[in-house]
Structure formats: structure tokens, C-alpha cells
Gaussian input, Z-matrix of N, CA and C with variables (Angstrom, degrees):
# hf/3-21g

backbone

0 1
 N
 C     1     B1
 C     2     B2     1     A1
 N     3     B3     2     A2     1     D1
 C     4     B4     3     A3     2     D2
 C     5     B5     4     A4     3     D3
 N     6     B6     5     A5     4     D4
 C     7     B7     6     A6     5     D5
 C     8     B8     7     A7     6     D6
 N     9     B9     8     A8     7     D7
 C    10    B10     9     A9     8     D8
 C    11    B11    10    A10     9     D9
 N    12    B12    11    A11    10    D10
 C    13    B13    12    A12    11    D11
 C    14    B14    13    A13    12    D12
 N    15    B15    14    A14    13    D13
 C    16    B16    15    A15    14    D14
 C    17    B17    16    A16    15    D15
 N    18    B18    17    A17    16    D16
 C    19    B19    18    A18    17    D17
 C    20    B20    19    A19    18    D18
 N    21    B21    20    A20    19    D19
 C    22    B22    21    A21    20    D20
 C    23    B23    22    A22    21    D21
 N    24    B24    23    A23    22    D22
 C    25    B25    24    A24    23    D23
 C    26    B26    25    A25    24    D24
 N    27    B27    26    A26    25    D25
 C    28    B28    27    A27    26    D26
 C    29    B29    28    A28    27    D27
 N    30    B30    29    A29    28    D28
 C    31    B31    30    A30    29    D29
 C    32    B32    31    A31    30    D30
 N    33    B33    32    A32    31    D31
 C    34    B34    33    A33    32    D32
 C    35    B35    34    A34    33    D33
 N    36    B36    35    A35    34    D34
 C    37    B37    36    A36    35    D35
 C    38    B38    37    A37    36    D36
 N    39    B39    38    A38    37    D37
 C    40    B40    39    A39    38    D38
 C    41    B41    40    A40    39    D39
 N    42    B42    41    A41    40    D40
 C    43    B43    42    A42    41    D41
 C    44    B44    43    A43    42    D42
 N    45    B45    44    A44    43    D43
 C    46    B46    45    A45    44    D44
 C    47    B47    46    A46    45    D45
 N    48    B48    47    A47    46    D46
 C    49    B49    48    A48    47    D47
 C    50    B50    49    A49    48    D48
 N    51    B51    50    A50    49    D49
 C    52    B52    51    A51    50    D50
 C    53    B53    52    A52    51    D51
 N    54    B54    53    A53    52    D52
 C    55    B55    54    A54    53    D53
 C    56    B56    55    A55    54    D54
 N    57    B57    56    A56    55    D55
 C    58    B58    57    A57    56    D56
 C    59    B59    58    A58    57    D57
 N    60    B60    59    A59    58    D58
 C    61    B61    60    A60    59    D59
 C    62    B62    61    A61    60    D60
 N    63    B63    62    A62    61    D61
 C    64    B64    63    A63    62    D62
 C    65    B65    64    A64    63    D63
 N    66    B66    65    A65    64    D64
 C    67    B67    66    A66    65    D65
 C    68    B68    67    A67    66    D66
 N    69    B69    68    A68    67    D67
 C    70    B70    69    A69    68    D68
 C    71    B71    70    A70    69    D69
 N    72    B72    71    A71    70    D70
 C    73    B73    72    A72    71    D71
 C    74    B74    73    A73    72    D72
 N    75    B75    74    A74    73    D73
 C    76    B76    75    A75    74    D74
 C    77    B77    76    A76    75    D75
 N    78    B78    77    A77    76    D76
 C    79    B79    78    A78    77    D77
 C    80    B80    79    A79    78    D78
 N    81    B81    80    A80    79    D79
 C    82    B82    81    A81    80    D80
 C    83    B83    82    A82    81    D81
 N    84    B84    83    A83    82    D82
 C    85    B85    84    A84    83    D83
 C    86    B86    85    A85    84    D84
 N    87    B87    86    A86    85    D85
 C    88    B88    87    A87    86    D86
 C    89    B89    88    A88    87    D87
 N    90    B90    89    A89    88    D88
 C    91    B91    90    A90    89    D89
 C    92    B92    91    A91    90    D90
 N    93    B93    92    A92    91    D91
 C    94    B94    93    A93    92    D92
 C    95    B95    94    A94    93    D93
 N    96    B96    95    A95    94    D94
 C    97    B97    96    A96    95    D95
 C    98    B98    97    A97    96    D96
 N    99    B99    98    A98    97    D97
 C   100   B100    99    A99    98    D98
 C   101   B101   100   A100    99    D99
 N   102   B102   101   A101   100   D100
 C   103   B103   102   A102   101   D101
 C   104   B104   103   A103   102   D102
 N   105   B105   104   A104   103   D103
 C   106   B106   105   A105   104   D104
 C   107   B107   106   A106   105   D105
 N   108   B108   107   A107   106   D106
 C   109   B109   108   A108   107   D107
 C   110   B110   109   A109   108   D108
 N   111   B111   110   A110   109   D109
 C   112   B112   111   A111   110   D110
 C   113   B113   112   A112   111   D111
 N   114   B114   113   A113   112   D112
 C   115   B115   114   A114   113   D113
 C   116   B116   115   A115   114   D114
 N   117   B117   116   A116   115   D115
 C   118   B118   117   A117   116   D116
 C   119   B119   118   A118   117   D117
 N   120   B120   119   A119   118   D118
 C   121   B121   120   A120   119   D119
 C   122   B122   121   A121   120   D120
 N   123   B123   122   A122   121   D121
 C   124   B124   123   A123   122   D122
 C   125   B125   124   A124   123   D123
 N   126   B126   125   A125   124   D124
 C   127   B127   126   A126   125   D125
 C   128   B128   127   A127   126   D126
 N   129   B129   128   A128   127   D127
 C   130   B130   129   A129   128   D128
 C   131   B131   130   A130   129   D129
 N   132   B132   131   A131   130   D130
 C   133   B133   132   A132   131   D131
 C   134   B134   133   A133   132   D132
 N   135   B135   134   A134   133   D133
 C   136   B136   135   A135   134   D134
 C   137   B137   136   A136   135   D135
 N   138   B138   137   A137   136   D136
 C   139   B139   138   A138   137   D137
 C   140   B140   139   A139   138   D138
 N   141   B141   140   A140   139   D139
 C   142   B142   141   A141   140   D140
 C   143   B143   142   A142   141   D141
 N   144   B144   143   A143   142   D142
 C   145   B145   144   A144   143   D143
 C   146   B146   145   A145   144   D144
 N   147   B147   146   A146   145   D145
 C   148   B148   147   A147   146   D146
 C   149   B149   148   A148   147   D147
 N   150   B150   149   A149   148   D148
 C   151   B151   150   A150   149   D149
 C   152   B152   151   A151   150   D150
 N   153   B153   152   A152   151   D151
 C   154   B154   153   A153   152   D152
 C   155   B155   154   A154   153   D153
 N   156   B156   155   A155   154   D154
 C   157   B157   156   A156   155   D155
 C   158   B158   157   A157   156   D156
 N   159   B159   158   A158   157   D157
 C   160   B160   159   A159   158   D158
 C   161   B161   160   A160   159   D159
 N   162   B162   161   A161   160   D160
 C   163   B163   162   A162   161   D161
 C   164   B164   163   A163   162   D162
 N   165   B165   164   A164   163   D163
 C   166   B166   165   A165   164   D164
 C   167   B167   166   A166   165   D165
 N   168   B168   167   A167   166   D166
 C   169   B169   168   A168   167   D167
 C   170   B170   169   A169   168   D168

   B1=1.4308
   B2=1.5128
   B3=1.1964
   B4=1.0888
   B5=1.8397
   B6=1.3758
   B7=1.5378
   B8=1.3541
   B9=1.7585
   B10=1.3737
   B11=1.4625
   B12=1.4103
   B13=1.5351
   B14=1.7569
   B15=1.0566
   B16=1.5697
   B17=1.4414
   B18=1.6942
   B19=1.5684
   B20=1.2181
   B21=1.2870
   B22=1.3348
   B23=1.7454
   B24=1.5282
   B25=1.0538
   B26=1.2473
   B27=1.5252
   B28=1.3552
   B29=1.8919
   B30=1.8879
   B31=1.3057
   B32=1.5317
   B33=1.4432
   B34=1.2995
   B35=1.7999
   B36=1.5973
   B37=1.6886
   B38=1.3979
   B39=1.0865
   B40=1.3397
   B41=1.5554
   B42=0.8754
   B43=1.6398
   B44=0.9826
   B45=1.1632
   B46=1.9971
   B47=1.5031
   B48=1.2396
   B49=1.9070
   B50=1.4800
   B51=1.3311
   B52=1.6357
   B53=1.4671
   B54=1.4232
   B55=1.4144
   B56=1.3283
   B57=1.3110
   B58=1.4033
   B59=1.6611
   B60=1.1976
   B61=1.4100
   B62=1.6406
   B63=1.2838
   B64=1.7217
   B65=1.7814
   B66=0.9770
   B67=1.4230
   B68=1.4925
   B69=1.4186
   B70=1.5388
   B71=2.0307
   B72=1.0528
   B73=1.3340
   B74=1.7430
   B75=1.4671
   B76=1.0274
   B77=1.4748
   B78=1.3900
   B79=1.6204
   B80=1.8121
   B81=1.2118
   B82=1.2918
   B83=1.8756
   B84=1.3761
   B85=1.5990
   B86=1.7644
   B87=1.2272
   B88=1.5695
   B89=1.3652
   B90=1.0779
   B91=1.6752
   B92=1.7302
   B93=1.1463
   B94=1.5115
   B95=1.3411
   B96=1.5440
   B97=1.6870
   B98=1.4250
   B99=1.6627
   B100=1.5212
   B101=1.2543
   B102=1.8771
   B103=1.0494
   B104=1.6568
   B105=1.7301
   B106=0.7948
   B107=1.6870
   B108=1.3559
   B109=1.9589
   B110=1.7580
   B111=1.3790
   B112=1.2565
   B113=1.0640
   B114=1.5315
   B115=1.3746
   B116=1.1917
   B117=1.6229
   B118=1.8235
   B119=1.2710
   B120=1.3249
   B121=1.6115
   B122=1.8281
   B123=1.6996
   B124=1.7938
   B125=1.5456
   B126=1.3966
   B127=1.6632
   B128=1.7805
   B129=2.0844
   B130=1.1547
   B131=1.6995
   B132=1.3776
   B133=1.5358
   B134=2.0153
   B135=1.5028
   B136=1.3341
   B137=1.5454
   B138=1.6347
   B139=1.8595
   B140=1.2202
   B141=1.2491
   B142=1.1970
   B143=1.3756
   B144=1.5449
   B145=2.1074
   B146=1.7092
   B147=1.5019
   B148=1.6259
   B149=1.5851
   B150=1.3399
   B151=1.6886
   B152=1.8770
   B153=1.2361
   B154=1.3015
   B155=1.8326
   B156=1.2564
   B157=1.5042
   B158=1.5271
   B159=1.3438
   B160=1.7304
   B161=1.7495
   B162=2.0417
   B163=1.4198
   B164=1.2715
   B165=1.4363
   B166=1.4454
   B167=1.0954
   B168=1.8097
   B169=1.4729
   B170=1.3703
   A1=111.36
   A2=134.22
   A3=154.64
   A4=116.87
   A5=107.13
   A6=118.76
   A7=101.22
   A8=98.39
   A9=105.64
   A10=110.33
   A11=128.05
   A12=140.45
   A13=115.39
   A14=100.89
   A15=112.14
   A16=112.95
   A17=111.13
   A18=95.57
   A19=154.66
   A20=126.24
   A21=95.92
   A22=85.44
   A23=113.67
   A24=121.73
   A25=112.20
   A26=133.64
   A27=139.81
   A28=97.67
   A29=131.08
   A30=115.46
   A31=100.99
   A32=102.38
   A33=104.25
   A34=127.79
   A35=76.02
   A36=87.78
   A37=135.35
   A38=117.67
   A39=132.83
   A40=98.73
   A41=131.45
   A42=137.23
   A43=113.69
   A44=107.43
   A45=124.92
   A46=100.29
   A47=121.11
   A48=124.73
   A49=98.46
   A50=115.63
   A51=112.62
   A52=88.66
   A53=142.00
   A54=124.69
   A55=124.81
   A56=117.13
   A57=124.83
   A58=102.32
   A59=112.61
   A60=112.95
   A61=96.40
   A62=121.97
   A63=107.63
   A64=87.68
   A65=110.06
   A66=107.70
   A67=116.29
   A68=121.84
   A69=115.23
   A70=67.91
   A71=136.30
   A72=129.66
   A73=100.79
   A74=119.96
   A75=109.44
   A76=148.67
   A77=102.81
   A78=130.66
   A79=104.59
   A80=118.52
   A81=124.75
   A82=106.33
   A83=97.17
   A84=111.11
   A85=98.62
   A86=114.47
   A87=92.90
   A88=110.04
   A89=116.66
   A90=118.63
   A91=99.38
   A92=111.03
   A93=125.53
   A94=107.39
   A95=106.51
   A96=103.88
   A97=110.00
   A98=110.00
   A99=84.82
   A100=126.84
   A101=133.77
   A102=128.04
   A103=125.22
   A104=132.73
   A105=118.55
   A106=87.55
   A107=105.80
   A108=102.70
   A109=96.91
   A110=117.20
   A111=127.30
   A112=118.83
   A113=132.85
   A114=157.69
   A115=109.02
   A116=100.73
   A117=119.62
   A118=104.21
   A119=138.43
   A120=134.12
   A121=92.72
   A122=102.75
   A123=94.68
   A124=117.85
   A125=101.63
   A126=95.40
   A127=115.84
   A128=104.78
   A129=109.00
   A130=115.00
   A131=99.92
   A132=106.87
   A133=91.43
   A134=90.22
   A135=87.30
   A136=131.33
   A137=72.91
   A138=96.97
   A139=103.67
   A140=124.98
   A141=118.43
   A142=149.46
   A143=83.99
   A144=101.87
   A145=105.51
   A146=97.52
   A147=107.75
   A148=100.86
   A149=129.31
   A150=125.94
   A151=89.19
   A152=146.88
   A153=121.79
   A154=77.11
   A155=126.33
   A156=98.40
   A157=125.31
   A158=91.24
   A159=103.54
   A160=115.76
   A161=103.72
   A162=106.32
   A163=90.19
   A164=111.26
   A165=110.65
   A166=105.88
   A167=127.89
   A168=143.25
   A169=141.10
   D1=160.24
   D2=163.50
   D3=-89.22
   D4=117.73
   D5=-179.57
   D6=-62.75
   D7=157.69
   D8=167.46
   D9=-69.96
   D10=167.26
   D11=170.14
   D12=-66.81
   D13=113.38
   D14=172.44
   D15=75.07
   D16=12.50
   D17=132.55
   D18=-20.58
   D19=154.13
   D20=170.90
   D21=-140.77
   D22=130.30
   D23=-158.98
   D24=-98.54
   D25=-10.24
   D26=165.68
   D27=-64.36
   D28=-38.07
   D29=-168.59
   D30=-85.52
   D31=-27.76
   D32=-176.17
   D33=-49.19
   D34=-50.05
   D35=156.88
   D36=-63.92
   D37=-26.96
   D38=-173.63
   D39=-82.24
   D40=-54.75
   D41=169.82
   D42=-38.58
   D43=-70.15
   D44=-175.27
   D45=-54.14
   D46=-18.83
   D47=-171.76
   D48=-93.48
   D49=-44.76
   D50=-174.94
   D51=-72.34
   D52=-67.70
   D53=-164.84
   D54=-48.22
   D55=-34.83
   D56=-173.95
   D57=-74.08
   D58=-24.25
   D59=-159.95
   D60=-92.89
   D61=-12.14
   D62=-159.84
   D63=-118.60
   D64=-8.30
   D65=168.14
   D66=-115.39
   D67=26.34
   D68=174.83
   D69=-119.44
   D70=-47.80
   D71=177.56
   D72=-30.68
   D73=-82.42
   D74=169.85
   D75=-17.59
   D76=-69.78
   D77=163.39
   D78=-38.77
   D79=-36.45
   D80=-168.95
   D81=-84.31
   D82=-44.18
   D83=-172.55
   D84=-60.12
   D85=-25.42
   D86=-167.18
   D87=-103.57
   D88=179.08
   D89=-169.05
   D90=-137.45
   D91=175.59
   D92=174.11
   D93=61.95
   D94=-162.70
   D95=177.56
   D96=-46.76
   D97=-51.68
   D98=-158.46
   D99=-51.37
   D100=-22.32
   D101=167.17
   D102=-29.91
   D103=-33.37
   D104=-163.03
   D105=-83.97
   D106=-45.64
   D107=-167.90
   D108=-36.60
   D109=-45.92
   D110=-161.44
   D111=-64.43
   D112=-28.23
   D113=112.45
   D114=5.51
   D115=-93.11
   D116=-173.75
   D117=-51.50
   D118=-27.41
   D119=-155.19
   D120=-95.09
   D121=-41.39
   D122=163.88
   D123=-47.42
   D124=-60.72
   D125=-156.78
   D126=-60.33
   D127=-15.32
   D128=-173.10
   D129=-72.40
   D130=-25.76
   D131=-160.26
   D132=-77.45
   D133=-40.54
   D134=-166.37
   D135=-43.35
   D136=-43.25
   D137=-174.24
   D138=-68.32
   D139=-42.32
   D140=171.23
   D141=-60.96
   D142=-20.00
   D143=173.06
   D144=-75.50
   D145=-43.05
   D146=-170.27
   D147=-63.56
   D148=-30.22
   D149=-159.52
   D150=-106.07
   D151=-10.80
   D152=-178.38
   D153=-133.53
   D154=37.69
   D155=143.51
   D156=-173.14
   D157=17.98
   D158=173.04
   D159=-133.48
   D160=-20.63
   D161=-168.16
   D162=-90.55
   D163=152.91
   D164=157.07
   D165=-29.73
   D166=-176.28
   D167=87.11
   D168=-25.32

């Protein structure tokens, strides 16, 4: 993919590292089914930070 314009990809990274990190924390804390919802609800947010705030348009 192609970044958005005037990013700055050193915070970008740094963001995307704290998010991934406080929600695989999560994902880990829970047990039983809900772990997988807890899962799916990671990969949703994720995808979603990366497509409305680092990929282009």
C-alpha cells in the first residue's frame, strides 16, 4: 500500500506498536470463547486504524 501524505512514519509506527501491544494484552487476558470474539475485535480495530489513518485513500 501506499501511505497517507505527510505522515510521519517513525509515530506511525510507534502507535500501531502501542495498539497492537495493549490489545494482544487483552486478547491474552481473556479465556473461553470470548477469547476468539477478542481476537476478531483485534484484527477489526486494527484494520481499521491502518485503512483510515496511515493508508492512503
Amino acid at each position: 500500500g501506499v501511505f497517507r501524505a505527510g505522515i510521519d512514519p517513525h509515530a506511525a509506527a510507534l502507535t500501531l506498536t502501542a495498539l497492537i501491544d495493549g490489545l494482544a494484552t487483552h486478547v491474552l487476558s481473556v479465556s473461553g470463547p470470548e477469547s476468539a470474539t477478542a481476537a476478531d475485535a483485534m484484527h477489526t480495530t486494527l484494520t481499521t486504524h491502518v485503512t483510515h489513518t496511515i493508508l492512503a485513500p
